[in-house]
C-alpha positions as CSV (number, residue, x, y, z in Angstrom):
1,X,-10.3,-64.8,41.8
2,X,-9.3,-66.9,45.0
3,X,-6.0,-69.8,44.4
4,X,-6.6,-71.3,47.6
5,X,-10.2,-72.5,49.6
6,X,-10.4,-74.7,51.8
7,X,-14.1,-75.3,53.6
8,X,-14.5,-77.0,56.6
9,X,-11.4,-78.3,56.8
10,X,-10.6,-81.2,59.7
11,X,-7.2,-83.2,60.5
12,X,-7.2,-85.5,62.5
13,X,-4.2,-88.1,63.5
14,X,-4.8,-91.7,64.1
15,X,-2.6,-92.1,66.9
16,X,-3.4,-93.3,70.3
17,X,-5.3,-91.2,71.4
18,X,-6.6,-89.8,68.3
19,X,-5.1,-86.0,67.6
20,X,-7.2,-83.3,66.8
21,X,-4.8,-81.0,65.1
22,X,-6.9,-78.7,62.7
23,X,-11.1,-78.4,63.3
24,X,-13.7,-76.7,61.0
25,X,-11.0,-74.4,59.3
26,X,-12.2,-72.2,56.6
27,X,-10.1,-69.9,54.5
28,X,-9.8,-68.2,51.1
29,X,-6.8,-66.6,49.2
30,X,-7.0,-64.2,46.4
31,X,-4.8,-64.4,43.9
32,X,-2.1,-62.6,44.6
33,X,-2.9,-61.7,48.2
34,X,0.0,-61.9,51.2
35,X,-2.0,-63.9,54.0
36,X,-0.3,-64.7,57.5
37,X,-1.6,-67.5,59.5
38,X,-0.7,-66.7,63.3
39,X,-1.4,-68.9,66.5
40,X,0.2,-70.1,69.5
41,X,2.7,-73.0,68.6
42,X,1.0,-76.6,68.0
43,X,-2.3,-74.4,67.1
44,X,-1.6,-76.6,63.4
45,X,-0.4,-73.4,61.2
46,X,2.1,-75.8,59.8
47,X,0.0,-78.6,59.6
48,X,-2.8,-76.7,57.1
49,X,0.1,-75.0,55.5
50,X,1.5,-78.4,54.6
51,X,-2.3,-79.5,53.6
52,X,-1.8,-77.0,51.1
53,X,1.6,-77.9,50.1
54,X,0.1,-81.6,49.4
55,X,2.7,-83.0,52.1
56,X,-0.8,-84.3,53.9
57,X,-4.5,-84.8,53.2
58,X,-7.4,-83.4,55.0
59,X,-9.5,-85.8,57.7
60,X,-12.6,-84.1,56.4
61,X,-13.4,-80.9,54.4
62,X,-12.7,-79.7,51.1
63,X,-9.2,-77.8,49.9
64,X,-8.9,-76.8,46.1
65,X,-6.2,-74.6,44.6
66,X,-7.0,-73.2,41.7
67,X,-10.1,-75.1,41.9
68,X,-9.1,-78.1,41.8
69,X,-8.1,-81.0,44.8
70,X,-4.7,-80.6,46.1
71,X,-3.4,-84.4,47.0
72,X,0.0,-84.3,46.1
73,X,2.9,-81.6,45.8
74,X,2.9,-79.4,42.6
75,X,5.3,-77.2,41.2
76,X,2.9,-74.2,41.5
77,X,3.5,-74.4,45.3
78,X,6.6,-73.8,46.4
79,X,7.4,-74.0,50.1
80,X,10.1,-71.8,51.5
81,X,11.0,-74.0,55.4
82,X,12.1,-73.0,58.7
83,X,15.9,-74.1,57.2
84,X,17.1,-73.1,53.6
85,X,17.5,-77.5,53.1
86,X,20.2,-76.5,50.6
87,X,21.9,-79.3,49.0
88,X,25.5,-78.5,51.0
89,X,27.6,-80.3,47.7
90,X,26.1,-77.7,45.5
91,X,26.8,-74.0,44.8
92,X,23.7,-71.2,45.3
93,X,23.3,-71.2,41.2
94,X,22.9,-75.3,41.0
95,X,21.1,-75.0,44.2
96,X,18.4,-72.6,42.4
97,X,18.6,-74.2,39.2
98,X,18.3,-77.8,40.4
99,X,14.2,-77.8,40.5
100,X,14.0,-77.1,37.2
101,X,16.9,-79.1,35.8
102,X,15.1,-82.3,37.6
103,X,11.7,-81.3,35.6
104,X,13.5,-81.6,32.5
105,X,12.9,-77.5,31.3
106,X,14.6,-76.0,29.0
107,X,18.0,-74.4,30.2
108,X,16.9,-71.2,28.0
109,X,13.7,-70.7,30.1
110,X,15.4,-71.1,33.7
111,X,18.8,-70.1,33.4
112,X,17.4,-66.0,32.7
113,X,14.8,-66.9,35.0
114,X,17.5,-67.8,37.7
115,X,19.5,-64.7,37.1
116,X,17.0,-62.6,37.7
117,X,15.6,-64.2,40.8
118,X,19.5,-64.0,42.1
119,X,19.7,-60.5,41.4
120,X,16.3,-59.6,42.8
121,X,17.5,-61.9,46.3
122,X,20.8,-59.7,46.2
123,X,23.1,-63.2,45.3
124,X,24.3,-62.4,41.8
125,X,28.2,-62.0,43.4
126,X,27.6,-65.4,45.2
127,X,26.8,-68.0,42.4
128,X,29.9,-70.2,42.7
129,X,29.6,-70.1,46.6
130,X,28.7,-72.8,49.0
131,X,25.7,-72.9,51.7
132,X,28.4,-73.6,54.2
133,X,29.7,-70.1,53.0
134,X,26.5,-68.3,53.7
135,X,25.2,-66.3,56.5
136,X,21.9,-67.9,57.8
137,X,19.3,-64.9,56.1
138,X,21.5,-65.7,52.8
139,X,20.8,-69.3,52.6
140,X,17.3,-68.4,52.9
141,X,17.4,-65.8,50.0
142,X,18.7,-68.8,48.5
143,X,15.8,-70.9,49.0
144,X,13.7,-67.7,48.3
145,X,14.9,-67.6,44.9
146,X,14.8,-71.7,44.2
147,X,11.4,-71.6,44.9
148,X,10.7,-68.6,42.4
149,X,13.0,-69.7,40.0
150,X,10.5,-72.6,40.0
151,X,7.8,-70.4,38.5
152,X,5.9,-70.9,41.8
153,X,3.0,-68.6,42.0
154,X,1.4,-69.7,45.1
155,X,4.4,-69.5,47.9
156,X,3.9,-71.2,50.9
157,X,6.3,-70.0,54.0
158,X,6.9,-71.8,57.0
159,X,8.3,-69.3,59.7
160,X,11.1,-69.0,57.2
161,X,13.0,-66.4,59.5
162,X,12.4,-67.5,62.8
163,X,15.5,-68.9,63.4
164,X,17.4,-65.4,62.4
165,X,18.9,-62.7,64.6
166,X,16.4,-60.0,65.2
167,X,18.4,-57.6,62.9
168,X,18.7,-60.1,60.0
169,X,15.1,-60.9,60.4
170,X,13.9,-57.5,60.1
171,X,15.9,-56.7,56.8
172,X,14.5,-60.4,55.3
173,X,10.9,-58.8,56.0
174,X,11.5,-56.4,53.7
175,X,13.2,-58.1,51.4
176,X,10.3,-60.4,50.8
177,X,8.0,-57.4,50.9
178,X,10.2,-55.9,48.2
179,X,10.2,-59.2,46.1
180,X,6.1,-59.8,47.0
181,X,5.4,-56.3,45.2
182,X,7.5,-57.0,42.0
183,X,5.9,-60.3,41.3
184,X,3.0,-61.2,43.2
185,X,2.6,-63.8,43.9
186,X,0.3,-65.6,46.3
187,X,1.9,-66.0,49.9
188,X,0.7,-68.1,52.7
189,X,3.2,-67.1,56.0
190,X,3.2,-69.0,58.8
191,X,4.2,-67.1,62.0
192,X,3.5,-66.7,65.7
193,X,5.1,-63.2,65.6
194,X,2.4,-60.9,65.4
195,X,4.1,-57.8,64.3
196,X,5.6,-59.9,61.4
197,X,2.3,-60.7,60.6
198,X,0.7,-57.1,60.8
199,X,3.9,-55.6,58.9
200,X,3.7,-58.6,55.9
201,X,0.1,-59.1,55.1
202,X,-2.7,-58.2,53.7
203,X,-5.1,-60.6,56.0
204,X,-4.0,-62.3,59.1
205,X,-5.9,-65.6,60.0
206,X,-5.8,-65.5,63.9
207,X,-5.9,-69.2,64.9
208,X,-7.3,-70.8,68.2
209,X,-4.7,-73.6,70.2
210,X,-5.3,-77.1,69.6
211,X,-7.5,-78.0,68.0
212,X,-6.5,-75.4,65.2
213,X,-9.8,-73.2,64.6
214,X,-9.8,-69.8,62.9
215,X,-10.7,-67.9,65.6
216,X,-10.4,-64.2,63.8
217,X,-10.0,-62.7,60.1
218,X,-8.3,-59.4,59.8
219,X,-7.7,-57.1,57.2
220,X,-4.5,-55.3,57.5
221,X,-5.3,-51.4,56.4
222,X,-2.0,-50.2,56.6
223,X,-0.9,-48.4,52.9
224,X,1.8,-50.4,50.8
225,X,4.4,-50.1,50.2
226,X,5.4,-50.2,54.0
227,X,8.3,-49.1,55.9
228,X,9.9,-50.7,59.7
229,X,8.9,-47.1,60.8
230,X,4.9,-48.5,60.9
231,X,5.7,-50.5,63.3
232,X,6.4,-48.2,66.0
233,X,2.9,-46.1,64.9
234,X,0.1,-46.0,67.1
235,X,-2.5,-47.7,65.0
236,X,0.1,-50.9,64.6
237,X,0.3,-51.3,68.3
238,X,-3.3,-50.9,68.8
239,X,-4.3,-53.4,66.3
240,X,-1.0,-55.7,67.9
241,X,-2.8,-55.5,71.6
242,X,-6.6,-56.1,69.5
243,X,-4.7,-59.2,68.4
244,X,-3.2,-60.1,71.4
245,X,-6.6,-60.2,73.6
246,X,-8.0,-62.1,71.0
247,X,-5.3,-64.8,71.2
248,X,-5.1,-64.3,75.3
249,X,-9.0,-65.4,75.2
């Protein structure tokens, strides 16, 4: 069962001259699966991500999730940004109960819901905190666990740790590889780190430069569950320099 397809998928902006950002893109996402989108920056990875997020609509082409037209945000999509976009006012447990509090559900489904998502992020001891209190990969186990708290199946991640220091970054991958295999859900990463992208997924969607095109599919074959140690093995670098000519041609 796929929660994402998209099928000859264009996006084009009406400026002068027109942009062609995103051309004849095709993609599907199982249910469940961890999916990386890589490319060159301004190859649209953020652009079809936010397609999918219902931020934008498609030019041309057809995108469903779960089947149906996406043309609008929904709660089964949550998007984890480049910044944690915490509300500064608020402590980490308003912060990650706040979605739900807006959508009216019942404080006895969320607030368990919200304490387990805090525990699983590693923030139970930092409820009453502030952002402004927060290292930079905290605020974004923060927004981690917002999102989830949601009940978001499908998560949609926009080079969430790119602005992190390489050692913060490296314990946030498997943090969200830990969380990933406890709940599955669907993930769509954006990256342009390929190592990130071999070490998280399942399948990595290679992506030409402008005008985005999905220039390769790859299955990742590497057993789960994965440790940093893989990425020093010989078989990760060779499939890192495979990826690297492809995005070189």
């Amino acid at each position: 069962m796929s929660n994402i397809d998209i099928l000859g998928l264009d996006k084009t902006y009406a400026t002068q001259p027109p942009v062609v950002a995103l051309k004849g893109v095709d993609l599907t996402v199982r249910s469940g699966e961890f999916v990386a989108l890589l490319g060159p920056s301004g190859c649209g990875k953020s652009t079809l991500l936010n397609m999918i997020a219902g931020f934008e609509q498609p030019s041309l082409g057809e995108l469903l999730v779960n089947g149906v037209p996406v043309h609008e945000p929904g709660p089964e999509r949550g998007v984890v940004f480049q910044e944690a976009a915490l509300f500064p006012w608020l402590s980490v447990w308003d912060n990650v109960v706040f979605g739900p509090q807006v959508q009216g559900v019942a404080k006895s489904v969320y607030e368990p819901r919200a304490k387990e998502m805090l525990k699983i992020m590693g923030l139970s001891a930092f409820e009453s905190s502030l952002p402004v209190q927060l290292s930079g990969g905290m605020r974004q186990r923060v927004g981690i666990a917002r999102v989830l708290t949601m009940g978001s199946k499908i998560l949609l991640m926009d080079e969430p740790f790119g602005a992190l220091d390489a050692q913060t970054r490296l314990g946030m991958q498997e943090l969200l590889l830990s969380v990933w295999q406890q709940l599955k859900p669907t993930v769509v990463f954006v990256t342009h780190d390929i190592d990130e992208a071999l070490f998280l997924a399942d399948t990595v969607y290679v992506m030409s430069s402008r005008p985005g095109r999905i220039q390769a599919r790859l299955e990742v074959p590497f057993e789960r569950p994965r440790q940093l140690e893989l990425t020093t093995s010989s078989a990760f670098n060779q499939m890192k320099l495979d990826i690297l000519k492809q995005m070189r041609h």
